[in-house]
C-alpha positions in Angstrom: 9.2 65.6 133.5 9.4 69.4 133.8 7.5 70.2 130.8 4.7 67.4 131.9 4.7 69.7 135.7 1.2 71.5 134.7 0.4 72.2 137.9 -2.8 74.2 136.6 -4.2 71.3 135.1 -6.6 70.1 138.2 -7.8 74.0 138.4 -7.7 75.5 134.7 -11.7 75.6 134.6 -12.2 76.6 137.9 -9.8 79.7 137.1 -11.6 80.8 134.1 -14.3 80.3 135.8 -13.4 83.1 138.4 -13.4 85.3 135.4 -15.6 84.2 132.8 -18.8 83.1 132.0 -19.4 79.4 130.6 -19.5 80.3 127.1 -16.7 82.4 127.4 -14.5 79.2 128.6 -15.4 76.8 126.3 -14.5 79.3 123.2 -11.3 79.9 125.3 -10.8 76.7 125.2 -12.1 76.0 121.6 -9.3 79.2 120.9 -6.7 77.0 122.1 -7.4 73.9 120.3 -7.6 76.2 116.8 -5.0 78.0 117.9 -2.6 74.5 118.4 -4.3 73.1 114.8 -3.1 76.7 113.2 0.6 75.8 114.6 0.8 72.0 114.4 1.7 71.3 111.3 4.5 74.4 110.6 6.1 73.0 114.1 6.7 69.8 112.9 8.2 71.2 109.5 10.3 73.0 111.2 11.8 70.0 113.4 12.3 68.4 110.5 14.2 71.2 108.8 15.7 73.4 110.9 16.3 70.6 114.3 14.5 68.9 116.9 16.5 71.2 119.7 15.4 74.8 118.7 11.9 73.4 118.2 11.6 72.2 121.7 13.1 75.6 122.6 10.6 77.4 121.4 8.3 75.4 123.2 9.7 75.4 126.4 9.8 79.6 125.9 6.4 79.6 124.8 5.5 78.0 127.8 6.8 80.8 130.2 5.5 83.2 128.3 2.3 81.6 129.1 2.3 81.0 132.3 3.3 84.5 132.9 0.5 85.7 131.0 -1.8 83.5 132.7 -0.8 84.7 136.5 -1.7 88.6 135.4 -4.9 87.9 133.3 -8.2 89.1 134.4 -10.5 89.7 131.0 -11.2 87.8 128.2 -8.5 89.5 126.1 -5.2 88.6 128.3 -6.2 84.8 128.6 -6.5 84.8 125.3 -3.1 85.8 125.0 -1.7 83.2 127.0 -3.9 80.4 125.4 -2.1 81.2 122.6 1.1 81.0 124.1 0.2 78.1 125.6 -1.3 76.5 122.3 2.5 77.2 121.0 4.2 75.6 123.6 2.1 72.5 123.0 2.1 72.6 119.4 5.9 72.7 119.0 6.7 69.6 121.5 3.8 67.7 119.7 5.8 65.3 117.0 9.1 66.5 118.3 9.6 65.3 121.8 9.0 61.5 120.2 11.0 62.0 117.0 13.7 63.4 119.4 14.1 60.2 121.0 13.7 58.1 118.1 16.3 60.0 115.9 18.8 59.7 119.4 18.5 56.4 119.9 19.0 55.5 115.8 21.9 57.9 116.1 23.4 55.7 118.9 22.6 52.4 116.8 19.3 51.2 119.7 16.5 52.1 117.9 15.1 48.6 118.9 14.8 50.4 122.1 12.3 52.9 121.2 9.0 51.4 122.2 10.7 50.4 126.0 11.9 53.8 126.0 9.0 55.7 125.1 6.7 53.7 128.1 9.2 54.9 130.2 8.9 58.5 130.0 5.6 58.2 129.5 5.5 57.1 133.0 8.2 59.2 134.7 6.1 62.2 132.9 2.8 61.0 134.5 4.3 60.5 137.9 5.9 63.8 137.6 2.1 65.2 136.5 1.0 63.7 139.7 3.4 65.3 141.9 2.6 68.7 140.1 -1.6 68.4 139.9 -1.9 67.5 143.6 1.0 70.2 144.5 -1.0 72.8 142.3 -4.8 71.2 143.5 -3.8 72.1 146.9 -2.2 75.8 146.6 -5.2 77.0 144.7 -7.2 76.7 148.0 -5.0 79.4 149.0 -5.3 81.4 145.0 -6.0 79.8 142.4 -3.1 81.6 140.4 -0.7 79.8 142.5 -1.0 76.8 140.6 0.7 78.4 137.8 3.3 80.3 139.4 4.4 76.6 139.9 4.0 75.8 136.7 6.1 78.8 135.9 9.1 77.0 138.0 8.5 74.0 136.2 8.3 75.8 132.8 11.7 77.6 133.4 13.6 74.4 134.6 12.4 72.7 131.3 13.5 75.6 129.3 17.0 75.4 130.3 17.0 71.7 129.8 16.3 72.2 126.2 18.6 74.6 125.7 20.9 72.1 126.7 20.5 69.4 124.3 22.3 68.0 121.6 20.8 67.8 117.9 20.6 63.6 117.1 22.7 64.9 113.5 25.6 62.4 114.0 24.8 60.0 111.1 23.7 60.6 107.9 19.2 61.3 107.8 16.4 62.4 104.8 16.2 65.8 105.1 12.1 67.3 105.3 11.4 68.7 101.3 12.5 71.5 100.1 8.9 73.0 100.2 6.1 73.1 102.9 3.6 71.9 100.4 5.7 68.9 99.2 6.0 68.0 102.6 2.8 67.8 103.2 1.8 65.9 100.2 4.7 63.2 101.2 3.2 62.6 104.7 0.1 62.5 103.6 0.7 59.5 100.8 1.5 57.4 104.1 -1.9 57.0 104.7 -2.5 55.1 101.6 -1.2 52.4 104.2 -3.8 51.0 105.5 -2.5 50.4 109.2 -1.1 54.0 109.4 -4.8 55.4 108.1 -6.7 53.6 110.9 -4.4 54.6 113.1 -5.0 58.2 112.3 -8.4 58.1 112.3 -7.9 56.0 115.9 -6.1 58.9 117.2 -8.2 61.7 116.5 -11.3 59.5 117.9 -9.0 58.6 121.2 -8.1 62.1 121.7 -11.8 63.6 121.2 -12.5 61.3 123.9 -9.6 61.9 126.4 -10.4 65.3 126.6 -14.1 65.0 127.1 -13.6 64.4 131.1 -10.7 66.5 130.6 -12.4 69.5 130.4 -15.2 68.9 132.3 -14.8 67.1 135.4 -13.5 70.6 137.1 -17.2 71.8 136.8 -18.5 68.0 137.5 -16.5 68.6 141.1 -17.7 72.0 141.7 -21.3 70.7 141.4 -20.6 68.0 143.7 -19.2 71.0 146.3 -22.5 73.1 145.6 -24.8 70.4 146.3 -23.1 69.6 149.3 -21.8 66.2 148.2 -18.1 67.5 149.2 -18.0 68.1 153.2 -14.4 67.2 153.4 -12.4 69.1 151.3 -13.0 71.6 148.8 -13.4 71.2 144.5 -9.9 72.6 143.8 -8.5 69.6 146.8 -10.9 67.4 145.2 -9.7 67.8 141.7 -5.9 67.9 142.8 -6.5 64.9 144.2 -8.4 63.1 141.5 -5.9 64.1 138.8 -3.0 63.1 140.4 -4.2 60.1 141.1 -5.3 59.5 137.3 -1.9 60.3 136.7 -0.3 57.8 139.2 -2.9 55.2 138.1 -1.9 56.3 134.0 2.1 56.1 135.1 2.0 52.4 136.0 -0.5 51.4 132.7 2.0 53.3 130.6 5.1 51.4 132.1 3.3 47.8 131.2 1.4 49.0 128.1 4.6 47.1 125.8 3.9 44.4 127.7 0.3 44.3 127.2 0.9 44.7 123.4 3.1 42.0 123.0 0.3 39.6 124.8 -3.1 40.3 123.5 -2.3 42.9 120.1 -2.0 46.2 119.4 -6.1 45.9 118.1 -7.1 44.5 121.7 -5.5 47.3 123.4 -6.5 50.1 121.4 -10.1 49.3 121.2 -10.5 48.4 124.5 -8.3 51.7 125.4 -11.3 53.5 123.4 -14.1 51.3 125.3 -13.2 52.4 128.7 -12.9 55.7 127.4 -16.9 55.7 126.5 -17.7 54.2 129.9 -16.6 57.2 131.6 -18.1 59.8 130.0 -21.3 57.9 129.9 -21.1 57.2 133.5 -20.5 60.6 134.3 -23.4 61.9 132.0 -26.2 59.7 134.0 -25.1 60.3 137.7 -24.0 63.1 140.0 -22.6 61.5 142.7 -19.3 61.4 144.7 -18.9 57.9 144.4 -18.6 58.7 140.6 -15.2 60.3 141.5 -13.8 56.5 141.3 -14.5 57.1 137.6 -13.1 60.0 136.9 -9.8 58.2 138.3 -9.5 56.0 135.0 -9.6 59.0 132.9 -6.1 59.1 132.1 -5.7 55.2 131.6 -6.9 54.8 127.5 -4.3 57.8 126.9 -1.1 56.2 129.0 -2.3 52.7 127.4 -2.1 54.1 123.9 1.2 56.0 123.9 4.1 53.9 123.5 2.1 50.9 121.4 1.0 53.3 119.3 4.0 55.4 119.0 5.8 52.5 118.3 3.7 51.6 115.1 3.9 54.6 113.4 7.3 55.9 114.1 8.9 53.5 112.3 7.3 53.6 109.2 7.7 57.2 108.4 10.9 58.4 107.3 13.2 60.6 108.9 12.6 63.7 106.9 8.8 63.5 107.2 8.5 62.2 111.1 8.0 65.4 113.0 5.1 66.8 110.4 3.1 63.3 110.3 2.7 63.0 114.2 1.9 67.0 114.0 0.2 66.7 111.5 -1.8 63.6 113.6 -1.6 65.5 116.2 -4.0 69.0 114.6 -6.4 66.5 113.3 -7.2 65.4 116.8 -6.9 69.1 118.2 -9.1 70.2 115.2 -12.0 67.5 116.0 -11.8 68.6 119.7 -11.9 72.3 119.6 -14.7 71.4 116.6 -16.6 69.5 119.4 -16.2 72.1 122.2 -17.3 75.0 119.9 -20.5 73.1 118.8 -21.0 72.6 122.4 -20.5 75.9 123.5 -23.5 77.2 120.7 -26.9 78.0 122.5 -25.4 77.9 125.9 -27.6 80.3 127.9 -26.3 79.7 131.5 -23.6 81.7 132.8 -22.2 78.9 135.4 -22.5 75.0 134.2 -25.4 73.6 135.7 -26.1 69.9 136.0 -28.9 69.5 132.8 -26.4 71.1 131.1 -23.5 69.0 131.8 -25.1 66.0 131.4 -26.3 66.9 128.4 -23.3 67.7 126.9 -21.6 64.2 128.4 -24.2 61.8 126.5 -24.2 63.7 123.3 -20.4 62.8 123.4 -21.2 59.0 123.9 -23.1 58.9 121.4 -20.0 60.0 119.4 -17.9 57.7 121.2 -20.3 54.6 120.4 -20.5 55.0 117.2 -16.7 55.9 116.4 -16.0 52.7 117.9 -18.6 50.5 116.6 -16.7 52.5 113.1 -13.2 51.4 113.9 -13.9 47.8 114.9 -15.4 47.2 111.8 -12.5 48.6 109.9 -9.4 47.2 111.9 -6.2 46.3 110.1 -5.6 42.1 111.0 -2.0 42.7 111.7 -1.8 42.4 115.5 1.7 44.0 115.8 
């Protein structure tokens, strides 16, 4: 819950923003999602070798460092630096945090507990996202940097948590290979499975598409506030408000998403997780218009849908010794296809601040992609509906 405090989140954009051009921020950004790719995979070798604990240490430090970095930046250079850090910090929870949990509970003989489990901190980390996205929207009406001096808090506090675990070592485990290399080639030989291959390609298609709104609903907002479609409250209230909302609204799908599994199928509810993902951005790419803000609310919904089930498919069927480097390695391709996506967008950008043509440009080129990724992995579903 401390790590999941990004109090930054509803006003990252509008902070770059303050100190960069548009194209500027979308390589920023693009930087951090190659940045993340670069780190993935090594991260989740090194849970599995050297321990789940000193990984999520590093993590947790990382963090800081970024935050830090983050509150003193003014050019190009320093944030940067602290995308970097912050591209660390995400890269060595990713794989670890759920192979943590899965190797506890197998060490305490309740591994048939994972998939509950997993939906649960799925949603005590969304509600605590909540608390921290409308804490952070409102401060940065005051600075914008204040959000993450409260993410700094949060950052410590999870930092000393970590360093206060214990390593799940107390039965006997596979051991990651010897070498890097062969540990690559042995997680990537699970995707001769068929279900584990679609649900690879599902997750880098999924993740493309959460971040789509992600990172552009701050600029969405401020256009709202320039045209004088927000009298009320300001874009950095607005977005505050909107994400911790999605977050709220993400908490309780994530604590019936087992549920929902066990009724219609895993298929049902991840291609309908992807559907409603492709309704938002589309909707958002036709209109500007506050009412449209009800959208942006389901935003976080596909993602907190997805976790567990999906968790709870692949965890299982990878061993020990290979689980933290398959989901990282999971994990970069979908980084990778974003950052891919942002950087493409980012070419032939000639406006300085994101104007509306522009944003809605870039919204229906992406579902375009969505369409046809989905229209791609109905076709080629696995029948199994477990």
């Amino acid at each position: 819950m401390l790590g999941d405090a990004m109090a930054w989140l509803p006003v990252f954009f509008l902070y770059f923003s303050a100190h960069l051009s548009l194209a500027e921020v979308l390589r920023l950004e693009a930087f951090y999602y190659a940045a993340v790719v670069l780190l993935e995979v090594p991260s989740g070798y090194l849970s599995d070798r050297s321990g789940r604990k000193i990984t999520l240490v590093f993590s947790a430090s990382a963090f800081v460092v970024s935050y830090a970095t983050f509150i003193g930046a003014e050019d190009f250079a320093a944030f940067t630096t602290a995308q970097l850090a912050l591209a660390a910090g995400m890269a060595f929870r990713s794989g670890t945090d759920s192979a943590f949990l899965y190797d506890t509970l197998h060490c305490l003989g309740r591994e048939a507990e994972y998939a509950s489990r997993e939906a649960q901190i799925q949603r005590q980390s969304l509600n605590a996202s909540a608390a921290a996205v409308m804490l952070g929207g409102f401060s940065a009406t005051f600075a914008l940097s204040y959000a993450y001096w409260i993410s700094l808090i949060a950052a410590t506090g999870s930092l000393i948590a970590a360093i206060r675990f214990t390593e799940p070592t107390h039965t006997p485990h596979m051991r990651a290979a010897s070498g890097f290399g062969q540990q690559l080639a042995l997680c990537l030989r699970n995707l001769q499975d068929h279900r584990l291959a679609w649900l690879f390609a599902f997750f880098i298609v999924s993740y493309v598409l959460a971040h789509v709104p992600y990172e552009f609903y701050q600029p969405y907002l401020r256009l709202l506030e320039s045209a004088r479609m927000l009298t009320v409250i300001t874009a950095p209230q607005a977005s505050g408000i909107v994400f911790g909302v999605t977050m709220l609204l993400g908490a309780w799908v994530a604590g019936r998403s087992i549920d929902w599994r066990h009724r219609f199928g895993l298929n049902a509810v991840l291609l309908f997780a992807i559907a409603l993902q492709v309704l938002v951005i589309g909707l958002l790419g036709l209109w500007l218009h506050p009412a449209l803000m009800a959208i942006i609310l389901f935003r976080s919904i596909p993602m907190a849908m997805i976790h567990a089930p999906m968790n709870a498919a692949i965890t299982p069927r990878v061993a020990r010794g290979q689980r933290a480097t398959y989901l990282s390695l999971q994990s970069l391709a979908g980084r990778l296809a974003f950052a891919s996506a942002l950087y493409l967008g980012s070419i032939g950008l000639e406006t300085e601040v994101a104007d509306w043509a522009t944003l809605s440009w870039l919204l229906q080129v992406y579902t375009v992609f969505g369409v046809a990724a989905f229209i791609g992995l109905c076709l080629t579903r696995f029948r199994s509906s477990t």
